[in-house]
C-alpha positions in Angstrom: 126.6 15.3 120.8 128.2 16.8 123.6 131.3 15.0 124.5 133.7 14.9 127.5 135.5 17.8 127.0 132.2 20.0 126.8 130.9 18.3 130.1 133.9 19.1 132.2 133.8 22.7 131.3 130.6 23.3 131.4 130.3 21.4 135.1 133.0 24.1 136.1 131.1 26.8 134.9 127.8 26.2 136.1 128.8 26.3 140.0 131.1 29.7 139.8 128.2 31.2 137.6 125.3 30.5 140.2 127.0 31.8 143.0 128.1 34.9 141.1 124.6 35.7 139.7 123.0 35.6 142.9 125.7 37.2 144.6 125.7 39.9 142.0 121.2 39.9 142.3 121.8 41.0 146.2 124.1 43.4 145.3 122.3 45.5 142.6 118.9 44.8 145.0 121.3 46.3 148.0 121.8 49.2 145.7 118.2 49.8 144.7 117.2 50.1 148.6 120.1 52.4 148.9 118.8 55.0 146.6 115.0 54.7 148.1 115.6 54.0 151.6 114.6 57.3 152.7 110.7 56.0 151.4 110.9 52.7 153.8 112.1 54.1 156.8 109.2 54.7 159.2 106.3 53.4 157.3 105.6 50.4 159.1 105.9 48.3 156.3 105.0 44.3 157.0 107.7 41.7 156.2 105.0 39.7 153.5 105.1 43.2 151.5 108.8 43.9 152.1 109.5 40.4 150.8 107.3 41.0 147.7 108.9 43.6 146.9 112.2 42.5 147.1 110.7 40.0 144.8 109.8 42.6 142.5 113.2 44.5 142.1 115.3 41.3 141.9 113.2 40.3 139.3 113.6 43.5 137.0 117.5 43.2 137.8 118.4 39.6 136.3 119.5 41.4 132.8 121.5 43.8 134.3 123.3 40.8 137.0 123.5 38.1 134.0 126.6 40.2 132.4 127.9 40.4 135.8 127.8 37.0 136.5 128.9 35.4 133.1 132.0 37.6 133.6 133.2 36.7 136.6 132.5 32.8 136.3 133.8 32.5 133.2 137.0 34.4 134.5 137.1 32.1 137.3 136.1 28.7 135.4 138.7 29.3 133.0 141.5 30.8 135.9 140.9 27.7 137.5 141.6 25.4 134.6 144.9 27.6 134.2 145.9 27.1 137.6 145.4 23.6 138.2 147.2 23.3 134.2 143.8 21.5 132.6 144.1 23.7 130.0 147.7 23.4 129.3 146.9 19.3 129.3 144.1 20.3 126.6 146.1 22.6 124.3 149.0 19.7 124.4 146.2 17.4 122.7 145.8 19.6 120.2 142.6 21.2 120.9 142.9 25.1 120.5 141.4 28.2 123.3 138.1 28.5 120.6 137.3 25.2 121.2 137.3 24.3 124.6 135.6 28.0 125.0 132.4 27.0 122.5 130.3 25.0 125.1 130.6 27.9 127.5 130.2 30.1 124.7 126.7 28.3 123.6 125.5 28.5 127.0 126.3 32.2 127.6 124.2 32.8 124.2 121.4 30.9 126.2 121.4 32.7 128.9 121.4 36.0 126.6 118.0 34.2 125.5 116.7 33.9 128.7 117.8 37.7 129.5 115.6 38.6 126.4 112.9 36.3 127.5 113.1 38.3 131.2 113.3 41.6 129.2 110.6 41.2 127.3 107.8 39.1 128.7 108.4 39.4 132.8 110.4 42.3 133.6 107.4 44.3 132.0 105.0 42.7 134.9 107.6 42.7 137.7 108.4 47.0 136.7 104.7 47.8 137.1 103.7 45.5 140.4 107.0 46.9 141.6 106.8 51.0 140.7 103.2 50.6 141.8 104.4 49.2 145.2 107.1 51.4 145.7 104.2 54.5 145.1 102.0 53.0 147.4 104.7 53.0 149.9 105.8 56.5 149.0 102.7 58.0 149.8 101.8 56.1 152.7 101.9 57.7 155.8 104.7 57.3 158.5 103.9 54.6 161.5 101.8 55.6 163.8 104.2 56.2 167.1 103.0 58.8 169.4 106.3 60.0 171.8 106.3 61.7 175.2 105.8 65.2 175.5 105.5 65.6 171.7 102.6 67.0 169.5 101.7 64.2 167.3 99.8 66.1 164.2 99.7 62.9 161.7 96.2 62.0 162.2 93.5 63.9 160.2 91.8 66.2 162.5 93.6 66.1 165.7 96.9 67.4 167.4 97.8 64.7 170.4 100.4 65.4 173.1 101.3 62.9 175.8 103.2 63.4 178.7 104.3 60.4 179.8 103.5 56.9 178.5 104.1 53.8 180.7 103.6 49.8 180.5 100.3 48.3 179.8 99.3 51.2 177.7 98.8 53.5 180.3 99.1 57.4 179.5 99.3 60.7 181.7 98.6 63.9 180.9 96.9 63.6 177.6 96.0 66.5 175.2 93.9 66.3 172.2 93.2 69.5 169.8 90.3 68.8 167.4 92.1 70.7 164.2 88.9 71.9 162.3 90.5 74.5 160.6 88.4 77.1 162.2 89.0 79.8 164.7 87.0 77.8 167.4 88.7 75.9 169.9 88.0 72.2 171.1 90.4 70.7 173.2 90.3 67.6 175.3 92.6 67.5 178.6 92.9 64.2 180.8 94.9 63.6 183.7 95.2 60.3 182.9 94.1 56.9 180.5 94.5 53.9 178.5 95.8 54.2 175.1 94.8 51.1 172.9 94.4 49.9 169.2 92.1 47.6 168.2 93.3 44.1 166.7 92.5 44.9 163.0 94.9 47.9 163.2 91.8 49.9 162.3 91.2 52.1 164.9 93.0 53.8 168.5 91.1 54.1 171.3 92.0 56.8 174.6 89.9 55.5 177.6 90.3 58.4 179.4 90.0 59.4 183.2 89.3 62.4 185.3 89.8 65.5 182.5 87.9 68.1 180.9 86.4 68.7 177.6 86.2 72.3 175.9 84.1 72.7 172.8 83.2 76.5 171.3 79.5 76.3 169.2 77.9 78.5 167.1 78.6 80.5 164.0 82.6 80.7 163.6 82.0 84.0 161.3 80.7 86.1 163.9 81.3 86.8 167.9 78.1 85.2 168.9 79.5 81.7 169.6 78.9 79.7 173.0 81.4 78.1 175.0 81.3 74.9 177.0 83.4 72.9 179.6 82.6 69.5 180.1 84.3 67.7 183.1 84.4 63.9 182.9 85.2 61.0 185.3 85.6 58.8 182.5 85.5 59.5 178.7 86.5 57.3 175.4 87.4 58.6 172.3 88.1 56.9 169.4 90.7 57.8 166.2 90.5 56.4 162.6 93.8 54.7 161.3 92.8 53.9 158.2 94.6 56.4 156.4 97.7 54.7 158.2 97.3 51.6 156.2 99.1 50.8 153.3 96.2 51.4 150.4 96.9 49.6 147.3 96.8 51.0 143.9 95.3 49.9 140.7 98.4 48.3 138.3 96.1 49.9 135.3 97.2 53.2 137.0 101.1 53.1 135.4 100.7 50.3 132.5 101.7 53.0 130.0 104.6 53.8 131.3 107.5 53.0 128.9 108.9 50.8 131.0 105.8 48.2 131.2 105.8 47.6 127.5 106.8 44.3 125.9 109.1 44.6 122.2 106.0 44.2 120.0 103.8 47.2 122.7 107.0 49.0 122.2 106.7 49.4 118.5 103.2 49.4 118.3 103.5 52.7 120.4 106.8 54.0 118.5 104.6 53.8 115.1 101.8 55.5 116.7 104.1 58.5 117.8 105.8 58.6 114.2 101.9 59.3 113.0 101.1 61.5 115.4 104.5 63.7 115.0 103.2 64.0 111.5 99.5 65.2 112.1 100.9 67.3 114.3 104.0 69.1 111.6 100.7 69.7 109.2 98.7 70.8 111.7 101.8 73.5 113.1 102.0 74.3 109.3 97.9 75.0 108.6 97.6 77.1 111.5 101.2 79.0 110.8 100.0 79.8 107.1 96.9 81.2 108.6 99.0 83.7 110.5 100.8 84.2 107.8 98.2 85.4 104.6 101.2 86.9 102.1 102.3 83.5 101.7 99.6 83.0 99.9 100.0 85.7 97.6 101.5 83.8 94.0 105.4 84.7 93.2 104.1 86.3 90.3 102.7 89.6 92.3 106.2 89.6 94.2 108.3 89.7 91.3 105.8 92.7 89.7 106.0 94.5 93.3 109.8 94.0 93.2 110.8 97.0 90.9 108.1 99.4 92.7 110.3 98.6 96.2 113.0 99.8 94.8 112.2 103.1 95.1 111.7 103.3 98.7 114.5 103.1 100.9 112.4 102.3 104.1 109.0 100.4 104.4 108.1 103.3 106.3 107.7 105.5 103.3 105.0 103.0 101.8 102.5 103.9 104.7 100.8 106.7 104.9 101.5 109.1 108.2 98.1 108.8 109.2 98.0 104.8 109.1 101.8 104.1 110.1 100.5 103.6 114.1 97.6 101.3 113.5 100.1 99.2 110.7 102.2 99.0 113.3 100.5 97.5 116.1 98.9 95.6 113.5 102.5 94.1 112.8 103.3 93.1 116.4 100.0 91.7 118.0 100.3 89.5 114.4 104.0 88.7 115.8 103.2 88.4 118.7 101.1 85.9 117.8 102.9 83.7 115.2 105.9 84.1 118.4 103.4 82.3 121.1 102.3 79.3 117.9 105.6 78.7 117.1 107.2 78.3 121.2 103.4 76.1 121.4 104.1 74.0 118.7 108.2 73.9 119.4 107.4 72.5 123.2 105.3 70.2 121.9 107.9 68.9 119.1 110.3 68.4 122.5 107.6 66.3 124.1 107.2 64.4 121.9 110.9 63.8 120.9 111.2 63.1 124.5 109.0 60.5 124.5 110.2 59.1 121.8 113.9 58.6 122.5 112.6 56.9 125.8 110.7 54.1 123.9 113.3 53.8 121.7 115.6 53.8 124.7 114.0 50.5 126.0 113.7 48.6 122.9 117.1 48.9 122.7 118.0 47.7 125.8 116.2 44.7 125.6 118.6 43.8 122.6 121.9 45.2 124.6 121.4 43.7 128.0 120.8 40.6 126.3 123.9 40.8 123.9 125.9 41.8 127.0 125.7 38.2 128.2 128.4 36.9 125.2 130.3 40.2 124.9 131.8 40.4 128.5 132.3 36.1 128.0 134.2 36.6 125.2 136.4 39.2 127.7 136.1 37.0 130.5 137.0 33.4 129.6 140.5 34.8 127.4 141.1 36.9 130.1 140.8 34.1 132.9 143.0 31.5 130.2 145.6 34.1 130.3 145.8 35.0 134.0 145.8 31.8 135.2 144.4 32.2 138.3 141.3 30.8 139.8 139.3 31.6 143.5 137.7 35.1 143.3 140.5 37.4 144.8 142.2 38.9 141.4 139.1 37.8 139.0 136.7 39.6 141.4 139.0 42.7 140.9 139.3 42.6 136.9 135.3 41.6 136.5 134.8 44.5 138.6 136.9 46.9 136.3 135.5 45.6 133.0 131.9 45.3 134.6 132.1 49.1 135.6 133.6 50.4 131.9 130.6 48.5 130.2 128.1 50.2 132.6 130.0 53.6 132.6 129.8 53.5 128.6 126.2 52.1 128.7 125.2 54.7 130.8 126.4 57.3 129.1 125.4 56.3 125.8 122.2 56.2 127.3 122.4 60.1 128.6 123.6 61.0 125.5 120.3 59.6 123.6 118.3 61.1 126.0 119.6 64.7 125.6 119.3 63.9 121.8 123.3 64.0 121.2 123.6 60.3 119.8 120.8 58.9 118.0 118.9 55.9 119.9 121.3 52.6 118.6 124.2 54.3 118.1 124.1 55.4 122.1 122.3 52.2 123.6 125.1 49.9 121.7 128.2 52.3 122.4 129.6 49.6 125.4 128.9 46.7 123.0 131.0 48.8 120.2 133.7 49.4 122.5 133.8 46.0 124.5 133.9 43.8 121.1 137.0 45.2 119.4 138.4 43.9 123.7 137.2 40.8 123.8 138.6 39.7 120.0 141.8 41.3 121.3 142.4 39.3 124.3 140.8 36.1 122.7 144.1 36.7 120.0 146.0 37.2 122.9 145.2 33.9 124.9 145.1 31.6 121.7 149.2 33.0 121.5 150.0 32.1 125.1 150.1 35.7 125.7 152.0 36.9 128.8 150.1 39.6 129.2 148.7 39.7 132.8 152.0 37.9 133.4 154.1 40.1 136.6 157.5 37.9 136.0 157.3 38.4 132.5 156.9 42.8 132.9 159.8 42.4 135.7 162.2 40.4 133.3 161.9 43.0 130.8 162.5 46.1 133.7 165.5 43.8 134.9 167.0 43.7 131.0 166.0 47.7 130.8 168.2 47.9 133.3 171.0 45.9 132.7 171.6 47.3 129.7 171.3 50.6 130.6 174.2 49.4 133.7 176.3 48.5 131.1 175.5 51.7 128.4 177.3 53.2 132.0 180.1 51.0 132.2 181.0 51.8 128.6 
C-alpha cells in the first residue's frame, strides 16, 4: 500500500522528471542533426518527412535520455526537499534516507523496464525506418534551383544556363546543352521564355521564344555527320524531375543490420556465427593440411629420419645439384601458397570477430542503458539530499558532470570491445562498474548528514588551517 509519504515524493518527482526527459530528448535529437546536417541541407525535404523523422531518432534516443533525466530530477526532487527542510522534518520522525528514497527508487527500476521494453521491441523498428530515411535522403539529389548566369548540370542529360530570371517565371537568355556523352553537339539558345513546373512536381517546362536550335546527326565515329540549325519563334521543351524526388527504399533493404535485431534475433544470430566460426577453423585446417602433405607422414618415420639428418649440416647437401633449382621453386610457389591461405582465412577470422563483437555489443547495451536508469538515481537522489539545493542552476551542473563520466566510460568501454581490447561485458558494463562503487558512497554519505558539498563547512576548516598556523607564528 502506498502511503503518504511515498505519494508526496513521488508527486515531486514526476514533474522535474518529465521536463528533464524531454528536455534531455531535444537535446540528444539537436545533436544527432548536428552530426548529419550536411545530408539535409539543400534537399528539399517536406516538413511531413522532416517530422517523421524526427519521430524516428527521438524514438531510438529514449534509453540514452532516461539516465539523463532520472539524474537530474531526482537531484532536483530530493534538493528541493532539502531546501525547503521536508526531509529534515522526515528524518526527525524517524524515517531514515533509504526509505523515503524506495518509492523513487521502484519507479526508476520501472522506468529501466520501460527502457528495456524501448530497447528491445521498438527501437529495433524506429533504427531501421529511421537509417532507411536518413539513406534515402542521403542519396537524394539536391533541390532543384536554377541561379542566374550559372550552369545548372543536376539534371540527367542537360547543362542549363540562365541569364537573368525575373517575376512570374520569366527567363532571358536561356542555354540548354543536351549532354549525350558524345562528341556531337546539340545546343538550344533562346532569347527569352517561361520557366514553369508542373503541379505534381513531376516535370519543368521552358516555353521558349525567338531562339535557335543546333542538332549534329549522323554517325559520331566518323566525319560524315550532318549539321542543322533550327530557328524557332516559339519552342517548348520539357525536363523530367523525377530523379529530384525523394524515392523511398525498401525497410527489407537494412533489416540485418545489427542494430534492427530484438534480444532473442540477437542471439539467434550470435549462435549462428559461433557455428559458422567453427565450420569455418575446420575448413582453414582441411585445406592447410592439404598444403601441407609431411604432416601426414606418422612420427615414427621422423624419429627413424632423425639420426640420418644428423649427418648433414645443411638441407642443401640432401639434394642433388642437378634437382636443387626445381626443389626450390618447388618450396616457394608451395609457400607462397600456404602464405596467401593463411592471410585468406586470417581476414576472414577478423570479419567475423568483427561482426561478432558488434552483436554482442548491442545485446549488451540493451541490459546497460536499461540498468543506467537506477545506477545514476542511486548518485542522484544522495547527492541532491546532501546538497540541499533545489531549481536547476547547481543540479544541472553536477548531472551534467556525472552524466558525461558515465557516457565518457561507456563509450570507451565500447571502443575498447570493438578493437577487441576488453571482452564484450566487461567493456559495455565498465560505467556501471565504476558508477556503483559512487552511488553506494554518497548514499553512506547522505544517510550521515554528510557535509560534503557543504562550502561553509570546507571554509571553516581553511579558517582553522589558518589560525593555527597564525598562532604556530606567534609562538
Amino acid at each position: 500500500m502506498i502511503k503518504k509519504l511515498d505519494k508526496l515524493i513521488i508527486k515531486a518527482f514526476i514533474g522535474p522528471f518529465l521536463a528533464t526527459f524531454f528536455i534531455a530528448v531535444f537535446i540528444l535529437v539537436m545533436q544527432f542533426f548536428w552530426l548529419y546536417i550536411d545530408d539535409f541541407v539543400g534537399k528539399g525535404i517536406d516538413f511531413l518527412t522532416l517530422i517523421q523523422f524526427i519521430a524516428y531518432v527521438s524514438t531510438t534516443l529514449v534509453p540514452l535520455a532516461l539516465p539523463l533525466g532520472i539524474l537530474l530530477s531526482s537531484i532536483m526532487t530530493f534538493g528541493n526537499l532539502g531546501e525547503s527542510f521536508e526531509l529534515v522534518a522526515i528524518k526527525s520522525a524517524g524515517i531514515p534516507l533509504i526509505r523515503f528514497m524506495r518509492p523513487v527508487f521502484v519507479v526508476s527500476g520501472l522506468l529501466g523496464v520501460v527502457a528495456f521494453g524501448f530497447a528491445n521491441y521498438v527501437i529495433p523498428v524506429a533504427e531501421l525506418k529511421m537509417r532507411t530515411l536518413l539513406y534515402d535522403i542521403r542519396v537524394a539529389k539536391p533541390a532543384f534551383d536554377i541561379k542566374e548566369g550559372v550552369f545548372y548540370n543536376k539534371l540527367d542529360g542537360y547543362t542549363i544556363k540562365i541569364g537573368k530570371k525575373e517575376k512570374d517565371s520569366i527567363i532571358h537568355n536561356v542555354v540548354i546543352y543536351e549532354n549525350n556523352y558524345t562528341l556531337q553537339d546539340n545546343i538550344i539558345l533562346a532569347e527569352k521564355g517561361t520557366m514553369t513546373v508542373s503541379p505534381d512536381q513531376r516535370f519543368l517546362y521552358f516555353n521558349l521564344q525567338n531562339g535557335w536550335r543546333y542538332q549534329e546527326k549522323g554517325n559520331p565515329g566518323t566525319i560524315e555527320t550532318d549539321y542543322y540549325r533550327l530557328g524557332f519563334k516559339e519552342y517548348k521543351k520539357v525536363f523530367d524531375l523525377s530523379s529530384f524526388k525523394l524515392n523511398k527504399t525498401a525497410d527489407s533493404t537494412f533489416k540485418n543490420y545489427y542494430k534492427m535485431l530484438s534480444l532473442s534475433q540477437l542471439t539467434t544470430v550470435i549462435d549462428s556465427m559461433k557455428r559458422v566460426q567453427v565450420e569455418a577453423g575446420n575448413k582453414a585446417r582441411r585445406e592447410l593440411a592439404a598444403l601441407l602433405p609431411f604432416q601426414m607422414i606418422p612420427d615414427s618415420v621422423w624419429k627413424k629420419a632423425k639420426p640420418l639428418a644428423k649427418n648433414f649440416k645443411k638441407i642443401e647437401n640432401l639434394v642433388p645439384d642437378s634437382l636443387k633449382q626445381t626443389v626450390f621453386n618447388g618450396a616457394i610457389s608451395k609457400l607462397s601458397g600456404l602464405k596467401n591461405q593463411v592471410e585468406f582465412f586470417a581476414v576472414d577470422y577478423k570479419e567475423q570477430q568483427w561482426q561478432m563483437r558488434l552483436h554482442e555489443i548491442e545485446r549488451h547495451r540493451k541490459f546497460t542503458l536499461s540498468f543506467a536508469c537506477v545506477v545514476l538515481f542511486l548518485i542522484g537522489a544522495p547527492l541532491g539530499s546532501i546538497i540541499r539545493k533545489g531549481g536547476i542552476g547547481l543540479p544541472l551542473v553536477i548531472s551534467v558532470f556525472f552524466f558525461i563520466a558515465f557516457h565518457v566510460a561507456n563509450t570507451s568501454g565500447e571502443k575498447m570491445v570493438r578493437e577487441n581490447v576488453l571482452l564484450p561485458y566487461s567493456g559495455m558494463w565498465l560505467s556501471t562498474a565504476i558508477l556503483i562503487p559512487v552511488g553506494i558512497f554518497l548514499t553512506y554519505k547522505a544517510m550521515q548528514d554528510s557535509n560534503l558539498f557543504n562550502a561553509e563547512f570546507y571554509y571553516r576548516i581553511l579558517r582553522r588551517l589558518h589560525l593555527s598556523r597564525f598562532l604556530k607564528e606567534k609562538k
